[in-house]
C-alpha positions as CSV (number, residue, x, y, z in Angstrom):
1,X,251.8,33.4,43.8
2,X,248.8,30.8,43.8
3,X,249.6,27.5,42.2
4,X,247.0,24.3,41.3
5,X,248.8,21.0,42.1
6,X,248.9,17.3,42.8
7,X,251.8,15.0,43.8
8,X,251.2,12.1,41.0
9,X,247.3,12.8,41.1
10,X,246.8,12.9,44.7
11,X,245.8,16.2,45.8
12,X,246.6,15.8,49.4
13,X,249.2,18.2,49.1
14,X,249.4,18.5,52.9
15,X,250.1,14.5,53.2
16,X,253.6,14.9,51.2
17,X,255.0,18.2,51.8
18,X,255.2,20.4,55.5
19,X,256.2,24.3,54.8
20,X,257.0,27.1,56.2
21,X,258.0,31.0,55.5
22,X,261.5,29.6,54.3
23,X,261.6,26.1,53.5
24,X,259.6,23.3,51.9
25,X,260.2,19.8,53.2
26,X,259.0,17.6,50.4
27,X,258.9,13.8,49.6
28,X,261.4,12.4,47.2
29,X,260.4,11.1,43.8
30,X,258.4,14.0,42.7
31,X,258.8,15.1,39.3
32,X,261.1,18.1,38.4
33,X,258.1,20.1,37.3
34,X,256.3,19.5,40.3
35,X,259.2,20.9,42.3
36,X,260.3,23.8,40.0
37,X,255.7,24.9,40.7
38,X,256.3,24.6,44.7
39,X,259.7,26.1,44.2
40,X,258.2,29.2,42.5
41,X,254.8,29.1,43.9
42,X,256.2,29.5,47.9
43,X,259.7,31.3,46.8
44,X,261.4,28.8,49.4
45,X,264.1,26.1,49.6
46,X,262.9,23.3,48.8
47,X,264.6,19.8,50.5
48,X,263.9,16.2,49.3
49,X,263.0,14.1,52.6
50,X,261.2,10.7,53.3
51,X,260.9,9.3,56.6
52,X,261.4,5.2,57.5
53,X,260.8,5.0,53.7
54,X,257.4,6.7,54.1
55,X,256.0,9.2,51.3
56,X,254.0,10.9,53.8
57,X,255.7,13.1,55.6
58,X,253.6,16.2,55.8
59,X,251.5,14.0,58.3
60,X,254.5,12.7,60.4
61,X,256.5,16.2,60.3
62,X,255.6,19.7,61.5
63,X,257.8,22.7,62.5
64,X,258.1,26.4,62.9
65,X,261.1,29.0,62.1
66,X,262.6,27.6,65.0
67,X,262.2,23.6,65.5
68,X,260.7,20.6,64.2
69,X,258.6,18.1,65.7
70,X,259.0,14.1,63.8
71,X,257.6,11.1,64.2
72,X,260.2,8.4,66.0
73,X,260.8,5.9,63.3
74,X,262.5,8.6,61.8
75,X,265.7,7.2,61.1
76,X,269.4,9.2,61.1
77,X,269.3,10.2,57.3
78,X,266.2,11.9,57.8
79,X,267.4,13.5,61.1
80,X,270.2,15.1,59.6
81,X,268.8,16.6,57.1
82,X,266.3,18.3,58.8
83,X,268.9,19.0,61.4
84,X,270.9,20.7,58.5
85,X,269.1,23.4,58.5
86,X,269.3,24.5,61.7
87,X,266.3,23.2,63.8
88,X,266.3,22.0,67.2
89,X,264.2,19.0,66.6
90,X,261.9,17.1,68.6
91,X,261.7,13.3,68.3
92,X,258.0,12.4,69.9
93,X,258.3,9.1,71.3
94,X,254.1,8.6,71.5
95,X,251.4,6.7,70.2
96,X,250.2,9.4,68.8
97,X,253.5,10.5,66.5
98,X,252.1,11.6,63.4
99,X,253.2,15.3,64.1
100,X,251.8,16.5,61.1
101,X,248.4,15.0,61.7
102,X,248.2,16.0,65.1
103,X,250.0,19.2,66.0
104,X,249.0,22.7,64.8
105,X,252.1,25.1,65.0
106,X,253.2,28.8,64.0
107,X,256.2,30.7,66.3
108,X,253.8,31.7,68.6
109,X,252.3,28.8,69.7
110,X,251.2,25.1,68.9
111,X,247.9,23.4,69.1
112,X,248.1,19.4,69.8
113,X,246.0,16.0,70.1
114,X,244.9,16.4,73.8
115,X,245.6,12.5,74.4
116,X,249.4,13.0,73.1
117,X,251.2,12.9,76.7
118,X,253.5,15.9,78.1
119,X,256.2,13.6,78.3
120,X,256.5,13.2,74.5
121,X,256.9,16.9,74.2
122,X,260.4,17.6,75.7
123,X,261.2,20.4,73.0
124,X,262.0,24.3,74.7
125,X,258.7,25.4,76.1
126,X,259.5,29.2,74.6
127,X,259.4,27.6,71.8
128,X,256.5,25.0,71.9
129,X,254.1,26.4,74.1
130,X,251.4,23.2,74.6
131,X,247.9,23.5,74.4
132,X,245.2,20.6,74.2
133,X,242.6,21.4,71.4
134,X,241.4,18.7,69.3
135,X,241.7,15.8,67.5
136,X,243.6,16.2,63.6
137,X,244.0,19.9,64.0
138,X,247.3,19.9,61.3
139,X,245.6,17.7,59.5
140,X,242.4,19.9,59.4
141,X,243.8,23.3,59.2
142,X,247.1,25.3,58.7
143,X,248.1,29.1,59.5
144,X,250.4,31.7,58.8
145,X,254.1,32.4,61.3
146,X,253.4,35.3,61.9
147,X,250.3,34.8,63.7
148,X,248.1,37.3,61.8
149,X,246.1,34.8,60.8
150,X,242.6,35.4,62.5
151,X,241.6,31.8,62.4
152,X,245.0,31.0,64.4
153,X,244.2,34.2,66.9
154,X,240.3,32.7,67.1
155,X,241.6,29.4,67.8
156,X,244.4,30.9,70.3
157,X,241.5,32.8,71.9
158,X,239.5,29.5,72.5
159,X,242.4,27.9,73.9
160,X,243.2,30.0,76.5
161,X,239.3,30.5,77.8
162,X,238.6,26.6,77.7
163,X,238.2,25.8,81.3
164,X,238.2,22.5,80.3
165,X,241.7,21.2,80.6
166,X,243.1,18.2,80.7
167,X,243.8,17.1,84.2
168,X,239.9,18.3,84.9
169,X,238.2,16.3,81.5
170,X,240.6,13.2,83.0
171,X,239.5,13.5,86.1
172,X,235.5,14.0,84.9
173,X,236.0,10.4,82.8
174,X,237.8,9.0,85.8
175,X,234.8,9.5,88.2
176,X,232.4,8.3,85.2
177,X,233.9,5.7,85.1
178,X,233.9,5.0,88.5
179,X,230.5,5.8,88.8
180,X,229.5,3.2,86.0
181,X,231.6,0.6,87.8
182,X,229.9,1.2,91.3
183,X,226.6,1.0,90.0
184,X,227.2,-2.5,88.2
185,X,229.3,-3.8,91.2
186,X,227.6,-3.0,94.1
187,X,224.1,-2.9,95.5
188,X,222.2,0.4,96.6
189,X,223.2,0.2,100.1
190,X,226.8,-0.3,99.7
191,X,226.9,2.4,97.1
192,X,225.2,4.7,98.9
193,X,226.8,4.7,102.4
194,X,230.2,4.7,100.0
195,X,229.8,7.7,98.7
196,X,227.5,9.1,101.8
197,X,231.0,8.5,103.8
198,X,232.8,10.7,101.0
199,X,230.4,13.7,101.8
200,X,231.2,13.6,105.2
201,X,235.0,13.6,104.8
202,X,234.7,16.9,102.6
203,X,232.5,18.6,105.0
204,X,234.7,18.1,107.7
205,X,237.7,19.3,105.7
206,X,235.9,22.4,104.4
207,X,233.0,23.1,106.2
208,X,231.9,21.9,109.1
209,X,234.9,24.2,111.1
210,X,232.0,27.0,109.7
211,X,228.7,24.8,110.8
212,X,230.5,24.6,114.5
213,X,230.3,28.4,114.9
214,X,226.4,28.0,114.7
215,X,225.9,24.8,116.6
216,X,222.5,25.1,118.2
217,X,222.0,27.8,116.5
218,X,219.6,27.0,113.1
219,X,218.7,30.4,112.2
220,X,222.2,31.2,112.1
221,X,223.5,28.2,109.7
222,X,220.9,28.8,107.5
223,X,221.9,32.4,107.5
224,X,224.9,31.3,106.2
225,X,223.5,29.1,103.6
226,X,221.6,31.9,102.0
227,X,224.7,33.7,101.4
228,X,226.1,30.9,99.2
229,X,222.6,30.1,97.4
230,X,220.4,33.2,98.0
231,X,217.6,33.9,100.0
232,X,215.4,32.4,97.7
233,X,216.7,29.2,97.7
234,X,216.3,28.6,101.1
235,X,213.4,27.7,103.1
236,X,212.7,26.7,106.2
237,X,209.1,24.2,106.3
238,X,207.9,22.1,109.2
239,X,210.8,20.1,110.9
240,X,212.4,20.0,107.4
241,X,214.8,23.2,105.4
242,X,214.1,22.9,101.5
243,X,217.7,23.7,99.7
244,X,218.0,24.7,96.0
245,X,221.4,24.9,93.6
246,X,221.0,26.8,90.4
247,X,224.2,25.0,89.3
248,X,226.4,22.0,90.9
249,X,228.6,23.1,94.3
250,X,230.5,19.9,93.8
251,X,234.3,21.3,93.2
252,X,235.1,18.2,91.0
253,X,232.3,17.9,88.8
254,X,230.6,21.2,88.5
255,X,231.6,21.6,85.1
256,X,231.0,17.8,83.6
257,X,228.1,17.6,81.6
258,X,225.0,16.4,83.0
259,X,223.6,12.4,83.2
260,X,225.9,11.3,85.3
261,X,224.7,8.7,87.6
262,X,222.0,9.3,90.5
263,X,225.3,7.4,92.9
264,X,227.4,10.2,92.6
265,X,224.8,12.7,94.7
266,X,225.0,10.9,97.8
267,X,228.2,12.8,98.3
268,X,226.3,16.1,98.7
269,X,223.3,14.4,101.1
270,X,226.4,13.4,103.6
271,X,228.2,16.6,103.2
272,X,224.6,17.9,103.8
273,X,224.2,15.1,106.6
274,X,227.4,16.0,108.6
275,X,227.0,20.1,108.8
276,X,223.5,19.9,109.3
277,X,223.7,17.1,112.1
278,X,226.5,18.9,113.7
279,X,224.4,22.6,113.9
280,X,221.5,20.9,115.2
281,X,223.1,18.1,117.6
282,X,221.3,15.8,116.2
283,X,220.3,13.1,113.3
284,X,218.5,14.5,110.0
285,X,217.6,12.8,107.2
286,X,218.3,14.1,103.6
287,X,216.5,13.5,100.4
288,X,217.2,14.3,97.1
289,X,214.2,15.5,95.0
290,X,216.4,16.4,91.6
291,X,219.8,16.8,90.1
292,X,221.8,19.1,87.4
293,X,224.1,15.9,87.2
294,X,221.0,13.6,86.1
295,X,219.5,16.1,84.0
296,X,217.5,18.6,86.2
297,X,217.7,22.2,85.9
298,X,218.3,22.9,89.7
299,X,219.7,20.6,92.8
300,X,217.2,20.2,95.2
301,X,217.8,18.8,98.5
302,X,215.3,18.4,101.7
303,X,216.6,18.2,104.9
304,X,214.2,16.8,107.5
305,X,214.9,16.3,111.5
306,X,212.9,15.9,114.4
307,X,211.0,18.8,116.2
């Protein structure tokens, strides 16, 4: 049954009331008419609820068949009740607790605010399977409990391909932020040698166990290196090899968007600096002629030692 309606002239129905295929939470001091519509309209029980003497409680409550999540200033009355009929309910103890506002759920999974923190989320897992997503999503958007809903399947679709989570889009600001610091603390040498130092340490963790098999032996290392970037994108010029990356090698920031400062590079000219060195038994000097992370379309590195 489709039904027209406002709660007192505001037609924010989702601010005041939180559904689903069997009940109807709804604020108290609506009028009997208004009731008897979402009564009829939804064919479900309908229970009279505010929460800490707020109207609003589609924003701070949100639930499936099988639990609730609430906002903590939820006080006993309103627990019970909601407890009465028969959910396991989850009190989120957050900054971000408006439940309604920022969790998207059905019984086969639930969408949150990717800044609310796992802790806050202490509800059975088989029941409230986590994803991040983004900001507002039950604010913005509801869907059916059964699933079918092929919004809900495209949005569970995007979900599970992101490979964007959030321990890698923390760690992405983390270095940004380091980056910006470094470059407003410290001066070009300091900075440089820094994260020079950095490269090193990951080459000999990784790599250079691989470079020592070809030591003295050039042809060989290179060899190698073609077999990570192709043929093509390495060449071999007077005293100096010319090495090209169609996309970032880095591990930790392959996948952050580009313009991030020129600093962070000097990771790859010492990882460069200390497989290269220990090939050819000597010092080499690295340059770096462009950069995916400042905006280039390919990495380009050139590698230059004495004859």
């Amino acid at each position: 049954m489709f039904e027209l309606l406002d709660f007192n002239e505001n037609p924010n129905l989702g601010v005041f009331c939180r559904a689903n295929d069997n009940i109807v939470f709804i604020r108290k001091g609506l009028s009997k008419r208004i009731k008897n519509k979402i009564a009829n309209a939804l064919d479900v029980k309908l229970i009279e609820l505010n929460i800490a003497d707020a109207t609003i409680i589609g924003s701070l409550l949100n639930f499936n068949s099988k639990g609730a999540v609430v906002t903590d200033f939820i006080d006993d009355e309103g627990l019970d009740i909601i407890k009465t009929q028969g959910f396991n309910v989850c009190v989120i103890s957050d900054k971000l607790n408006a439940a309604g506002n920022d969790i998207l759920v059905n019984d086969n999974g639930v969408l949150i605010h990717p800044d609310m923190d796992d802790n806050s989320m202490k509800m059975n897992r088989k029941e409230f399977i986590c994803r991040a997503w983004k900001l507002l999503i039950g604010a913005a958007a509801a869907i059916s409990f059964n699933g079918s809903n092929p919004v809900f399947s495209a949005l569970k679709k995007d979900v599970q391909e992101d490979p964007m989570t959030q321990k890698t889009k923390f760690v992405h600001k983390w270095i940004l932020n380091l980056m910006q610091n470094m470059d407003e603390h410290l001066d070009e040498e300091a900075k440089t040698n820094l994260l020079e130092e950095c490269g090193r340490a990951c080459a000999e963790s990784h790599a250079k166990a691989e470079a020592l098999k070809h030591k003295g032996d050039l042809d060989g290392w290179l060899g190698v290196f073609k077999k990570w970037v192709g043929s093509d994108n390495v060449q071999m010029e007077d005293n100096a090899v010319r090495l090209t990356y169609s996309k970032c090698l880095c591990p930790i920031v392959q996948d952050h968007p580009p313009l991030m400062s020129k600093t962070y590079c000097n990771c790859s000219r010492g990882w460069l600096m200390e497989t290269f060195e220990t090939v050819m038994e000597k010092p080499v000097e690295v340059k770096m002629e462009d950069s995916i992370m400042q905006g280039g379309k390919q990495c380009r590195f050139f590698v230059l030692f004495e004859a």
